[in-house]
N, C-alpha and C positions, 0 to 999 in steps of 0.2 A: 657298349652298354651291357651288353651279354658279360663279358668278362667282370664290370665292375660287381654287376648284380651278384654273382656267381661267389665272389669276395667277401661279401657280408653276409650272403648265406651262412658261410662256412663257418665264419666267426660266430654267426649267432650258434650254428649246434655246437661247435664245442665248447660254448657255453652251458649249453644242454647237458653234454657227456659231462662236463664237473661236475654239474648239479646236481649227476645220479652218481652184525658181532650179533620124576611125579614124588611130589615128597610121600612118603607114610604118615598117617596120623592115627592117634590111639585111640582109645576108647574115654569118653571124660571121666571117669573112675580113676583110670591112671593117670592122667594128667592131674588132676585135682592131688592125688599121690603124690607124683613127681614134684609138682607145685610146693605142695608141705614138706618133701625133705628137702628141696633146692632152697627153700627160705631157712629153715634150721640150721644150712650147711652155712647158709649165706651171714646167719645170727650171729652163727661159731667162729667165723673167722677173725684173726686178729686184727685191730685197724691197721693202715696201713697207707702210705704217703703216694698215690697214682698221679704221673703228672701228664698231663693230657699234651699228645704233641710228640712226646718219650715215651712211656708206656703204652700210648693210644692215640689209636685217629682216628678222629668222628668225623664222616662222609656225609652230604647232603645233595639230593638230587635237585640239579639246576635246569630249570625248562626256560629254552630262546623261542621263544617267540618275532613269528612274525606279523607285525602293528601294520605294515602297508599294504600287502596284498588283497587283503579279503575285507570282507565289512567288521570283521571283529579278530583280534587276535587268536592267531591261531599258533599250536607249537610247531615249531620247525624239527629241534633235536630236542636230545637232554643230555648231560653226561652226571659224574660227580666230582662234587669238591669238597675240599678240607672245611670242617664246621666254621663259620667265621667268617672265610675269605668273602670278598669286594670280587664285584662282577659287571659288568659293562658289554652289549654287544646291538648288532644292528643286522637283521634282514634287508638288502637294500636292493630296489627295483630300477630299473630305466625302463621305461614301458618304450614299443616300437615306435620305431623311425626318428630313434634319437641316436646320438651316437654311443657306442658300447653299450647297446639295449641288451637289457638279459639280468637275473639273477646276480647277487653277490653277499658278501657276507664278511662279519668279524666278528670277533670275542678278547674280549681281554680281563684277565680275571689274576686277583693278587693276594696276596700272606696278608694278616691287618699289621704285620710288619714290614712288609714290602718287599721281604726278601726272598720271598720267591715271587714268580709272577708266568702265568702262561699268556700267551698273545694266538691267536688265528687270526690273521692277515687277509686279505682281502687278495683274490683269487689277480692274475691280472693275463693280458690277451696280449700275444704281439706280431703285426703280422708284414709280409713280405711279398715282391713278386718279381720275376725274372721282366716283362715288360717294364721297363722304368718310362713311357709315356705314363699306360696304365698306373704304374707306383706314385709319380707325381700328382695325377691328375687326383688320385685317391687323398694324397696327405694335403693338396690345397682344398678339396672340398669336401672331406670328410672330415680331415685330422684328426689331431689326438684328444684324448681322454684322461684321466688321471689314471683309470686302471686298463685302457686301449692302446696303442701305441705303436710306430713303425718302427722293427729292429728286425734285421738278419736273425735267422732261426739258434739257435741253443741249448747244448744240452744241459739237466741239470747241475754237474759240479762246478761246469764252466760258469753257469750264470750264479753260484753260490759265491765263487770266487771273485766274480766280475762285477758283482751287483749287487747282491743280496747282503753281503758283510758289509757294504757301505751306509745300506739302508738301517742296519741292525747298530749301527757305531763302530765299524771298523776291529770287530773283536779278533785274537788270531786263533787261525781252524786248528784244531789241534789234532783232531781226524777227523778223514771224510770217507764213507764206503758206502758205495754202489748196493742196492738192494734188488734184488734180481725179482724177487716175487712183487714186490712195487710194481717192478716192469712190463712182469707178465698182467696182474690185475689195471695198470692203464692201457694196455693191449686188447684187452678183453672189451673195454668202454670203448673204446675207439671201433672195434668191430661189430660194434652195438650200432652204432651212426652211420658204420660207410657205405651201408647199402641206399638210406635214404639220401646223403652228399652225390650219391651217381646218378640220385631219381633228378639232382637239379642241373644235370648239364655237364659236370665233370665226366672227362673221358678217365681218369685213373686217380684215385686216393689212396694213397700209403702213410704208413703212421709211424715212427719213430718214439719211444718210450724212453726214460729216465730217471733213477729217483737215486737219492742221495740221503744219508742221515750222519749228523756231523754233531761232531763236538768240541767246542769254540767257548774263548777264554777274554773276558774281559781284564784291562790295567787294574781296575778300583778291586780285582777277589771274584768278582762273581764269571762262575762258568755257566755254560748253557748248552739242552741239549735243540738242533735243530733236524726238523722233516721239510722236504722239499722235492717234490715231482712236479715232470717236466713231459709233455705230449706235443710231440712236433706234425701235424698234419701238410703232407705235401699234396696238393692238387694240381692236375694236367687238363689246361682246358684248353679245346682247340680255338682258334683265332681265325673266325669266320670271314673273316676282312681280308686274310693273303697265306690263308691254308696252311698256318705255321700251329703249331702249340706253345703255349706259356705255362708258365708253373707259379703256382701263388704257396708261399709258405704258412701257415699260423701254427702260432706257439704260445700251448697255453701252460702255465705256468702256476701249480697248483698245491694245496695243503700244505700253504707256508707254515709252520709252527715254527713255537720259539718258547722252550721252559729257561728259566732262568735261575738260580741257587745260590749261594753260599758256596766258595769252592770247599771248604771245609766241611763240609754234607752232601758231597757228593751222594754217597749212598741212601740216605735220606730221601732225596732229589729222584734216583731212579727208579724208587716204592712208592714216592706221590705220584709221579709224572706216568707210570705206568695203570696204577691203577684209574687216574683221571680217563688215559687214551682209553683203553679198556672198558670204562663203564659207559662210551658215547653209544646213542640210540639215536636212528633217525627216523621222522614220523612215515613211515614208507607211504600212507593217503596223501599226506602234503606234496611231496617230491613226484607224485602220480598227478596231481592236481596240476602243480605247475609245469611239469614237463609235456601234458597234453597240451596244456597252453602253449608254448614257446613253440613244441610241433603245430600246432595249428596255424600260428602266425609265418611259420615260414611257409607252411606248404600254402598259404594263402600269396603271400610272395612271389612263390614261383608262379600259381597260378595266374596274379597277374601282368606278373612279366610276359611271358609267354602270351598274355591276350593285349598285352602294349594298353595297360588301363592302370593307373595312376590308383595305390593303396590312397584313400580318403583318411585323416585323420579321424573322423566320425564312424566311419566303417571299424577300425581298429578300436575305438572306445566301444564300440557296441559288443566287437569279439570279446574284448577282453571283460565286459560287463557280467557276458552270459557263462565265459567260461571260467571267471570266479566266481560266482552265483551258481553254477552246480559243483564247484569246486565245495562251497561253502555248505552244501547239502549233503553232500559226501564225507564230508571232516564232521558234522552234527553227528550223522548215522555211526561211525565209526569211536566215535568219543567214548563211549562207553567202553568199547572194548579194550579201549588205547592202554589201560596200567597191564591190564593180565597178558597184552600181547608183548607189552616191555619188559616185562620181567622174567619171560620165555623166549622174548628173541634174542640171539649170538650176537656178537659186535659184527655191525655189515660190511665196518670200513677196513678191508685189508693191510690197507696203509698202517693203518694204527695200531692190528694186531701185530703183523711183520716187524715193527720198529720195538715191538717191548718184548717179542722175544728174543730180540739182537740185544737188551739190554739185563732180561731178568725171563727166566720159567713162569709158567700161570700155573692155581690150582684152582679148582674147580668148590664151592663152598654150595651149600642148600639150604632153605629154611622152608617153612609152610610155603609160601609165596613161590615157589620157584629156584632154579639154579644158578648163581652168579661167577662170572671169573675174576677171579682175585691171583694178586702176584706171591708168588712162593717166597715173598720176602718176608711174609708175615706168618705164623707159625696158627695163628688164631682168627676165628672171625666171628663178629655177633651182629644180631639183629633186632629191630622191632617189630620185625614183623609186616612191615607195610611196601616195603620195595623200594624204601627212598632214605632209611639214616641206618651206616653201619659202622660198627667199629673193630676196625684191626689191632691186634698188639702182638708183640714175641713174649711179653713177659705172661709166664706159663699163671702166676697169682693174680692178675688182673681177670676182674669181671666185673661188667658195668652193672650188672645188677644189683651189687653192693655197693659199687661205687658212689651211684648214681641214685639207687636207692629206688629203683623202679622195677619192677619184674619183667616188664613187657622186655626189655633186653634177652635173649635167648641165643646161647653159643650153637654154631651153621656147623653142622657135618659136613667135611671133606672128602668129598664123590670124584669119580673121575669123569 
């Protein structure tokens, strides 16, 4: 029993560990100044054919919300997207003592051509153990899941080649390279957990890290680029019953992406896809919200293991009652501050920065509002001002201000 318990522990934190990137202003004299010769210059120019897409990409900040956990929708992330594009995703909960209880998530978001398309996939757990009574007795009375499941541990290229390409359509890889700061930032998560993994009975937890980022070629023209890490936890629990130790694997299998393109824009593909990773924000109240939760159910877990008292399914709706209801008091207090903290906070997700600097350089752009990183593919960058629509171009005569016919548009100084 000790052992099984010890099992779903483990599964449920590294759950856990998935789940966790000053302007100057003038005096209004000279702005009102500035104002009247930017519109003169703006009078003067000759017309001129801008085609949006070619000369310009207008960004739009996208907020996922999560509809299940709390009494009212609350935001999870944000990133950006290209003006236009269709978007689709899901916060998704399994509350305790179900199977693959925990957190999960996707997004799928697309060109209103279709031709491009990014996907985030839906995180998935797989886990293992050297007792195969223990093994068996786990898959007849737990079993699997859609995103839970029993398989021998793996690292990431192996499982990109083994699994992942088949789920995606069989595409062929056309490179795959190891990312080493991937490795070190799921390292780092994983040494975040292992002290509390030891508080539940495990005599030794070691982590194993993986990440991969690849580039794969569909028959019909379209290439893709894909992210993929891979966190293998081994635990040693001792076997109370004839003084032996066992080892349980879980492998969890994380930040599947998948951009998709025209192989013929390529380069197009690596300025959308980089600036999309790049502008992701995560609500850091949210992710504190729920990960007190998911810590609390476990260590409520242990504690009644250890007192041989049977978690009530009513006891569990009460925890979780009270710990989204100050979850939900906490995300109120903090709403207010939520744009001026996103528009000053770095991308948090390593993964996403490491992958676009393997593909493209960032530079650094400013407006009133704060500092943003933008890929060095773009030569230009404008704003409105608000934190949420901007538009890049190389072509040095574009300005949405004429274009557009608006003033609020204002070309971002390039800061380091």
């Amino acid at each position: 029993m000790k052992e099984r318990f010890s099992l779903l522990l483990l599964i449920s934190l590294s759950q856990f560990l998935l789940t966790n990137c000053t302007g100057q202003s003038s005096n209004s004299n000279k702005q009102s100044t500035t104002t009247q010769k930017k519109q003169a210059t703006t009078e003067q120019k000759p017309p001129q054919n801008f085609i949006e897409g070619k000369d310009y990409t207008v960004f739009d900040r996208v907020r996922i919300m999560d509809k299940q956990g709390f009494t009212q929708p609350v935001e999870a992330y944000s990133l950006l997207l290209p003006k236009g594009w269709k978007q689709q995703g899901e916060i998704m909960w399994t509350m305790p003592g179900q199977i693959c209880a925990g957190n999960n998530a996707w997004l799928k978001a697309s060109s209103p051509d279709n031709k491009y398309s990014l996907d985030f996939l839906p995180n998935q757990i797989m886990s293992w153990m050297t007792n195969q009574q223990l093994l068996q007795w786990n898959m007849a009375n737990q079993g699997n899941s859609k995103y839970c499941t029993f398989n021998q541990p793996i690292g990431a290229e192996q499982y990109l080649r083994s699994g992942f390409v088949q789920e995606l359509g069989n595409p062929q890889i056309v490179k795959a390279e190891s990312n080493s700061a991937v490795v070190t930032e799921l390292q780092n998560l994983f040494q975040k957990g292992k002290a509390e993994l030891m508080q539940y009975g495990a005599a030794d937890v070691q982590g194993y890290a993986s990440a991969v980022n690849a580039e794969v070629k569909w028959n019909d023209g379209t290439e893709g680029f894909v992210i993929l890490g891979v966190m293998v936890y081994e635990t040693t629990i001792a076997n109370t019953y004839n003084g032996t130790y066992d080892k349980t694997f879980t492998t969890a299998i994380t930040k599947k992406t998948v951009f998709k393109y025209p192989a013929v824009e390529k380069e197009k593909a690596k300025s959308l896809f980089a600036v999309i990773m790049a502008s992701m924000r995560s609500n850091t109240a949210y992710n504190d919200a729920i990960n007190n939760f998911w810590r609390q159910v476990r260590q409520d877990k242990n504690r009644v293991h250890w007192e041989k008292i049977k978690l009530m399914d009513e006891q569990t709706k009460q925890m979780g009652e009270r710990a989204v209801a100050q979850g939900n008091q906490r995300l109120k207090d903090m709403d207010s501050q939520m744009r001026t903290w996103e528009a000053k906070q770095s991308s948090q997700d390593k993964m996403h920065t490491d992958f676009i600097k393997t593909i493209r350089e960032v530079e650094n752009f400013r407006d009133e509002t704060g500092k943003y990183e933008m890929v060095s593919g773009y030569d230009h960058a404008w704003s409105r001002g608000d934190g949420t629509s901007f538009v890049l171009s190389d072509n040095p005569n574009f300005d949405p201000a004429f274009v557009f016919k608006d003033q609020q548009w204002k070309q971002m100084k390039k800061v380091n």
